[in-house]
N, C-alpha and C positions, 0 to 999 in steps of 0.2 A: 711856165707851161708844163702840166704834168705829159710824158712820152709814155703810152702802154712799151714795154718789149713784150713780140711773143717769139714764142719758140720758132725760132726757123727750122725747116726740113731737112736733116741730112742725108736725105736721099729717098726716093722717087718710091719705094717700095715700103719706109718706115712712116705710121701712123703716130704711133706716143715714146714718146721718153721718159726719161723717170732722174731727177734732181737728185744726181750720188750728193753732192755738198755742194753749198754755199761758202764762194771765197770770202763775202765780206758780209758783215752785218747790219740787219734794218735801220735805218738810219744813217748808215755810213754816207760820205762824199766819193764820187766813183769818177774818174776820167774815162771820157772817151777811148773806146777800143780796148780797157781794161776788161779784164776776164775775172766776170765777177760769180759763175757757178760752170760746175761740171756736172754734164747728161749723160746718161746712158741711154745707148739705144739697144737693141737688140744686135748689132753687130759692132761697134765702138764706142767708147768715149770721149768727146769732145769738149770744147772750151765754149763759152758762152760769155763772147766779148757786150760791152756797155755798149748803146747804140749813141748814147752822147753824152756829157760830165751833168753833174748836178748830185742833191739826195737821191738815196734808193730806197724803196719802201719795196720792203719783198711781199708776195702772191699767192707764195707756195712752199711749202715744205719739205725738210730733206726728208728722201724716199716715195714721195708726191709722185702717183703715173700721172704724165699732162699729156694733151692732145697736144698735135706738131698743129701750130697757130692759137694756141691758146694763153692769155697773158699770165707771166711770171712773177713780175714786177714794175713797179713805176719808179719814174725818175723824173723828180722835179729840176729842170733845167734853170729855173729863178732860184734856186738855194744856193746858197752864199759857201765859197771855199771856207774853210776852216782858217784860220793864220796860223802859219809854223810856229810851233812852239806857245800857242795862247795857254797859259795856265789855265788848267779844270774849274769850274765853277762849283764851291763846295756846296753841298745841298744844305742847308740848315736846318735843323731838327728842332722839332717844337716839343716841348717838355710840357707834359702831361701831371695835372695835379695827382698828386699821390691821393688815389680810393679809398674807401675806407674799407678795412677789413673784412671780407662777409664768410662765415663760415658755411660751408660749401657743404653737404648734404651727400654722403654715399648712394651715388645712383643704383638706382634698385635694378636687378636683372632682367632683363626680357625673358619674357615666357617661351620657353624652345617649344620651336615651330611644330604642328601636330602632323604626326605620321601619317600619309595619306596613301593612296596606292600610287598616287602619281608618286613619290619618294625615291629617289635613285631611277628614277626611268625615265632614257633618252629620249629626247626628242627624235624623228626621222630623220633630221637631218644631222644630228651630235651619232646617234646611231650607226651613220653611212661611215663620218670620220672616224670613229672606235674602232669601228672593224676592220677598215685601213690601215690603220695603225696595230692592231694588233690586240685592244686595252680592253678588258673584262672592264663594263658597265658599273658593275659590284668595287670597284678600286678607285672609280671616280667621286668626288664631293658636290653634288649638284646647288648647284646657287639660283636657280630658279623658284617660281614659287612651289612651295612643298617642298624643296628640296629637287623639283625636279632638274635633272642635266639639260644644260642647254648649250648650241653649237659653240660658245666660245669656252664652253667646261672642255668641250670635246678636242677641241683645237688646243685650248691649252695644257691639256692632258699629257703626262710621257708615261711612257711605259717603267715598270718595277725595274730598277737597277739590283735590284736583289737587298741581301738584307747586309745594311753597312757594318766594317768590320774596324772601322776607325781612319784615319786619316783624309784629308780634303776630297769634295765629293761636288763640288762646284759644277754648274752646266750655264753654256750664254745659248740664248736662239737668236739668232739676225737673220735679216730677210737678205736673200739672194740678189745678187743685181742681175740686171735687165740681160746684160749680157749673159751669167752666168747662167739664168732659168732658159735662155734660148738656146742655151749651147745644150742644155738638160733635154730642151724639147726636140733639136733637131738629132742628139745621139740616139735617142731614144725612136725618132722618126724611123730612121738607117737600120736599126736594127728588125724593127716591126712591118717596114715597108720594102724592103730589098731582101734578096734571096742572095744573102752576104756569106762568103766562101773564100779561105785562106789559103795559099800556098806557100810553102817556105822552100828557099834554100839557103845556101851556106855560100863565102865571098871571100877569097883569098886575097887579104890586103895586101901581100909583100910587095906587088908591082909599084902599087899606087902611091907606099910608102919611100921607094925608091927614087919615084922622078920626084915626088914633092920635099924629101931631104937635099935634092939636088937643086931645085928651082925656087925653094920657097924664100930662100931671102935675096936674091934677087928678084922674081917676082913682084914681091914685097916692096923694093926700092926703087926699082921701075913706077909702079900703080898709086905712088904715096899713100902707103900705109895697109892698104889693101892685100890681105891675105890669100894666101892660096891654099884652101881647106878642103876637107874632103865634100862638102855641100858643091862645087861645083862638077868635082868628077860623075856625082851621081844624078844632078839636073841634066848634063850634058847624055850620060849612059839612058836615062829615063826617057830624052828628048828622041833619042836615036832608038830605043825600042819602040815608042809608038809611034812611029813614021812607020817600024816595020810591023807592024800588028794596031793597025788605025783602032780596031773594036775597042779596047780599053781606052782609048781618047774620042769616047762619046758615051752619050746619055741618054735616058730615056725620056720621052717626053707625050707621056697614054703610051695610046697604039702606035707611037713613032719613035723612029730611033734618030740624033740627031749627031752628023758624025764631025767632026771638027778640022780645020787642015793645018791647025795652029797648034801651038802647043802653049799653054799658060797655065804655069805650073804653082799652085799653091803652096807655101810654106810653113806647116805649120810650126809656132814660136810660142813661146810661155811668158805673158806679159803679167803684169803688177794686176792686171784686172781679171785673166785667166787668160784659157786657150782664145788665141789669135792666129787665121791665116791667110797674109798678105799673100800676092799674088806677083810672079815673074811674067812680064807678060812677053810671048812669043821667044818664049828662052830658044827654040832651037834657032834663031838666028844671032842668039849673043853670043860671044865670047868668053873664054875662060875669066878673061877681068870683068865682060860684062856682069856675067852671073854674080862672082862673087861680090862685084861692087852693090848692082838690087840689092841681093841678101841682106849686105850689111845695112846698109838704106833702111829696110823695111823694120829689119831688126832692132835697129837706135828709135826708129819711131816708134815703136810697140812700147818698148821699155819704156822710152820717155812719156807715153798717154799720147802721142800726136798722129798715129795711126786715123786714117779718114776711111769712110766708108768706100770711096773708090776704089782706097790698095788694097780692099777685101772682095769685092766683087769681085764675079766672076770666075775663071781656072777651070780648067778642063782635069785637072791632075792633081792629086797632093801628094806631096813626101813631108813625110812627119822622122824626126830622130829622137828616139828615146834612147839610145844609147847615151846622151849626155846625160843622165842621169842614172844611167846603170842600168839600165834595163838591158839585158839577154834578148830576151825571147818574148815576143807580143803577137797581138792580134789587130790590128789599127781596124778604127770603124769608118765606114765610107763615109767620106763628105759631100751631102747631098745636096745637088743633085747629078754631082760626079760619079762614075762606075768605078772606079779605083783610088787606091791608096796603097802607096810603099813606105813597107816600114826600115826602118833601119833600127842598127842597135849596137851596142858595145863591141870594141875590139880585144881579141881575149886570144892569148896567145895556146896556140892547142896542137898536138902532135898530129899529122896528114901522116897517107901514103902518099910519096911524089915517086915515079919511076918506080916503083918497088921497092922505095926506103921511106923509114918511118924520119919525118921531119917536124920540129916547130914552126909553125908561122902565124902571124897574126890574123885570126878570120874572122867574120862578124855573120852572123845571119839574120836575112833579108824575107822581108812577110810583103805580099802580094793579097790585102783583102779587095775584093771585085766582085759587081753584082752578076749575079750566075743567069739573071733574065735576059740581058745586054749580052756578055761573054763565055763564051764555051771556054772546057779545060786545055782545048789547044791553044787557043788564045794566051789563055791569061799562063801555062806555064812555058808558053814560046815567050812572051814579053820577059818573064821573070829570069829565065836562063839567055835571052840576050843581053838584059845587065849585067846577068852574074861575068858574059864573056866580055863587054867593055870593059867592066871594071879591072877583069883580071887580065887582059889585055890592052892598057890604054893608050900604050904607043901606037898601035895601028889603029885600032876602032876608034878613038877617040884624038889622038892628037897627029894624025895621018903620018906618023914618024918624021914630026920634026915640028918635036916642045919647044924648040926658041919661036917660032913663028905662030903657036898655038896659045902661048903664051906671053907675045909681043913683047918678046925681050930684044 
């Protein structure tokens, strides 16, 4: 019996996917619940298990956009398992009597093509892409007839590298995956559709670094394995700033604003496929171990490709940290259709006034981008200097003075 698979839905809101690779090849033998291709959707990449054993004759090909229900591949359920270990069957080759010699005649040259006014001149449509791109018409090699440019001259056009001076000059073009062109379309949404507006301050670690030299390996041994990192001080300070400034944990939706009583807070993570961000959901009722245990959670999934469309939905909130990679000083773009985003960033040890004396301490500073239609500057720089005071206060504002029980040690 041949079995169509088709794509199944990975969620309510996604129409096509698009075939990153093929685990196994046309013809192969596939067991049941073997994951034999991985999808991209617009929001994750998933596994695409066999729906029963047999041959598989694939449908579609790698980089294929496929409609969600449309067939991939078949699998003959009547084809026979292979036997372990059966030697290959050599193919035999049939040997061809030896030709006779024929002396081959220098093909004479085609006549170059006659110069027409159509010659070097784009089509409308190769025309629209040139000037997008940037490319003088006149630098193009038209392969249509006459010479004329035609849109896939235009498309496969690049721009003058200037004039080479020696050494490798190599370029690859690959297509984008599904995820990575939505993450294109929705930064680029955020910046053209919101009245996006940043404030900074600055964040004196030495408190934070204090209790967590003191708790973190216990902590740690307590939780099995589970660390106590700065990602939780700043969900729990971020969770307790918008309970006090509700505005920044809501959205717009038209002419409504839609305010939330919850807090579910997005994390943005840098996975194997790109930006990914799972979602804590109702962080201000977790725990210091809750928080950090989600995190980790979401974070082993992202890495590992097993992140699902659920652990991305939704969130009222993002906190992104680019200080793991060095980043100072940013601008985060809002994740739509959330009104805010906190950024974080490197700790870098830098001379204060404390009391009237010039001191070292470790500070990092903190970016607040928020849509300006949603939230006024009271808002968004009351939210931003309430973390600044949990964090630099976390014994009282955040662990009610007494880290064994905030910390379930």
């Amino acid at each position: 019996m041949i079995l169509e698979m088709k794509v199944p839905s990975p969620g309510e809101s996604i129409k096509e996917v698009e075939i990153a690779t093929w685990l196994v090849k046309d013809g192969d033998y596939v067991e049941k619940d073997q994951a034999i291709a991985e999808v991209d959707s617009d929001k994750a990449t998933l596994e695409l298990p066999a729906e029963a054993s047999g041959i598989i004759t694939l449908k579609a090909e790698e980089g294929d956009a496929v409609a969600v229900g449309a067939v991939v591949c078949h699998i003959d359920t009547d084809g026979a398992k292979p036997a372990a270990g059966a030697p290959a069957v050599e193919a035999t080759k049939t040997v061809e009597a030896p030709k006779a010699e024929v002396k081959a005649e220098a093909p004479k040259a085609a006549p170059a093509p006659a110069t027409t006014y159509a010659s070097g001149t784009p089509s409308p449509a190769a025309r629209k892409i040139l000037d997008e791109k940037n490319i003088e018409a006149s630098s193009v090699t038209g392969t249509g007839k006459a010479g004329r440019i035609t849109k896939d001259d235009a498309v496969n056009a690049v721009p003058s590298m200037g004039t080479p001076t020696g050494g490798s000059r190599g370029s690859e073009r690959t297509k984008l995956s599904m995820l990575r062109r939505k993450v294109a379309e929705r930064l680029v949404a955020a910046k053209n559709e919101t009245a996006m507006l940043t404030t900074f301050n600055e964040v004196n670690m030495t408190p934070i670094n204090m209790i967590r030299n003191e708790y973190k390996d216990a902590f740690k041994a307590k939780h099995n394995g589970v660390g106590l990192g700065y990602m939780s001080f700043f969900t729990k300070a971020v969770t307790r700033a918008l309970q006090l400034y509700p505005d920044v944990n809501s959205m717009m939706d038209g002419d409504h604003k839609i305010a939330f009583d919850f807090c579910d807070i997005s994390i943005a993570v840098s996975g194997p496929k790109g930006l990914m961000v799972p979602v804590v959901r109702n962080a201000e009722n977790l725990t210091f171990r809750g928080v950090e245990a989600d995190i980790k959670r979401l974070a082993i999934k992202a890495r590992d490709g097993q992140i699902t469309v659920d652990d991305m939905t939704g969130g009222t909130f993002t906190i992104t940290n680019g200080g793991v990679f060095g980043s100072m000083l940013s601008t985060p773009i809002i994740n739509p259709p959330q009104s805010g985003i906190l950024g974080m960033h490197n700790i870098i040890e830098r001379p204060i006034a404390v009391n009237g004396k010039v001191e070292i301490h470790p500070m990092m500073y903190v970016a607040l981008s928020y849509d300006h239609r949603i939230i006024d500057g009271r808002e968004s720089v009351g939210f931003l200097v309430a973390v600044k005071e949990a964090l630099e206060n976390p014994m009282e504002l955040l662990l009610d003075n007494n880290p064994k029980k905030a910390f379930e040690l």
